[in-house]
C-alpha positions in Angstrom: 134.7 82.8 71.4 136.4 82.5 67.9 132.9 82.1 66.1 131.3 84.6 63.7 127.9 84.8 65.3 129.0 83.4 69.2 126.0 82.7 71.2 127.8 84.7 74.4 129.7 88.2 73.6 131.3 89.3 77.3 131.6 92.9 75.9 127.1 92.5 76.2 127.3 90.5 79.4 129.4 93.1 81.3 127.6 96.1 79.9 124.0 94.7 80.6 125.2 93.1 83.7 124.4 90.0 82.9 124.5 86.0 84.1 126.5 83.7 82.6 127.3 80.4 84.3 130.3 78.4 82.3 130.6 74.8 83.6 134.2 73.3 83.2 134.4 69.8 84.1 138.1 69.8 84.8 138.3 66.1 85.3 136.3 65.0 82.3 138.6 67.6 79.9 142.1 67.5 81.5 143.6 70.3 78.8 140.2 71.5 77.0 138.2 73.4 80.5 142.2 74.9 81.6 142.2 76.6 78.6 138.8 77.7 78.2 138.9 78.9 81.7 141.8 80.4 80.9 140.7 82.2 77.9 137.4 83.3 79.2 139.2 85.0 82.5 141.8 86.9 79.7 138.5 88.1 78.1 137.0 88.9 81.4 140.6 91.1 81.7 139.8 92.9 78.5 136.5 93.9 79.2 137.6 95.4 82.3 140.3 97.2 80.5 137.7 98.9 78.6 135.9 99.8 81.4 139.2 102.0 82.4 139.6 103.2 79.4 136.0 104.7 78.3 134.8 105.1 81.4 131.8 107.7 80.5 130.5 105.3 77.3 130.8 101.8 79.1 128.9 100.3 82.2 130.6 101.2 85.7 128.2 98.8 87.4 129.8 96.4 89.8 130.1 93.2 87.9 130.8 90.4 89.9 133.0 86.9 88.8 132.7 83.7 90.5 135.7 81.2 90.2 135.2 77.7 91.3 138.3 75.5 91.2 140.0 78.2 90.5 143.4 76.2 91.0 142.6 74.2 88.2 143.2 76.6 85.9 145.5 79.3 88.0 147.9 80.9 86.3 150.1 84.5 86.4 148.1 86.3 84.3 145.4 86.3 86.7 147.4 88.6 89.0 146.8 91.3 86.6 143.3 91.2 86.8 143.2 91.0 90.2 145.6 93.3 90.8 144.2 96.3 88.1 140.6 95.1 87.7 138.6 96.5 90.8 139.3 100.2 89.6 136.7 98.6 87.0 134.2 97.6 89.3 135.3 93.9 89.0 134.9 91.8 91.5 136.5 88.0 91.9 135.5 85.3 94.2 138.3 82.6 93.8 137.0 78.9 95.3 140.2 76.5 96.0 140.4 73.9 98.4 144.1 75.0 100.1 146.5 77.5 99.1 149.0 74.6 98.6 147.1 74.3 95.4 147.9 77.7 94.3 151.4 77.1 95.4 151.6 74.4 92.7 151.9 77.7 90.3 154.3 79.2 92.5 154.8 80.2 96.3 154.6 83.9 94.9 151.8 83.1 92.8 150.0 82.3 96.1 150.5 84.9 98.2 149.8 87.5 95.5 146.2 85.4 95.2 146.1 86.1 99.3 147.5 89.7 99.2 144.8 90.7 96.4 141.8 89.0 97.3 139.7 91.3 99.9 137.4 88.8 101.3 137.9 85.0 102.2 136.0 82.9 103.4 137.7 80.0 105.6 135.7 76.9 105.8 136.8 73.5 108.3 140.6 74.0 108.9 143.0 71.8 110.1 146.3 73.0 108.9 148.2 74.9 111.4 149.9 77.5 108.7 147.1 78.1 107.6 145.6 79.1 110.9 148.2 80.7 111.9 148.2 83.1 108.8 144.6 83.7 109.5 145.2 84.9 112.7 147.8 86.9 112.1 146.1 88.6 109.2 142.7 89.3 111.4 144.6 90.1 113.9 144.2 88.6 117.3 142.8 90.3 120.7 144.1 89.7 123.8 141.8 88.6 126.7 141.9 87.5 130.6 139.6 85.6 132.1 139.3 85.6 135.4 138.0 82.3 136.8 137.1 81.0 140.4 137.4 77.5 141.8 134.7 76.1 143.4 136.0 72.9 145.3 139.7 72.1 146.4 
């Protein structure tokens, strides 16, 4: 990014479908791995803009985006992408530890991330909100169980 000859072009990446893994230490560069993160998510955006656009000249293949610590770096613009992007084939996995994180942002901010993200995956939870949210947007199934007693 902002180099005459940059080592990574996206625009080559998301054509050829290829892998790029960015490491930003978050804790190491408080302001520095935000931004870039931040920046490389925006050209991500663009990319996929492209794909709408010239749909017949560029790549249509499924291109997939993994964010780790996502909330590290959250901020509104990433709605858009999320919100316009899989008509481009692009897919986001967004890793945070709680959604209190992305509440941090903004309550709205969060439950757009929830509304627009397909798939979750729920690890260990003890937070009742949370688990109650779950259930309510799996859905829940009644059962009875019928049980016998075996000794007074």
């Amino acid at each position: 990014m902002n180099a005459y000859a940059p080592d990574i072009v996206f625009e080559e990446v998301v054509q050829k479908g290829q892998l790029v893994y960015v490491q930003l230490p978050a804790n190491l560069f408080k302001l520095q791995a935000p931004a870039l993160g931040r920046a490389i998510l925006m050209d991500l955006q663009q990319e996929g803009g492209l794909r709408q656009v010239f749909r017949r000249t560029r790549s249509q293949v499924p291109f997939s985006v993994v964010v780790d610590e996502f909330a590290s770096f959250a901020d509104l613009h990433v709605i858009d992408s999320l919100n316009k992007l899989r008509d481009a084939h692009i897919d986001f996995t967004l890793a945070h530890q709680s959604p209190a994180d992305l509440e941090l942002v903004s309550r709205e901010f969060a439950t757009s991330v929830w509304d627009n993200t397909r798939l979750k995956d729920v690890l260990a939870q003890d937070n009742p909100e949370l688990c109650e949210r779950l259930a309510k947007s799996l859905g829940t199934q009644q059962v009875i169980e019928r049980t016998v007693r075996r000794q007074q």
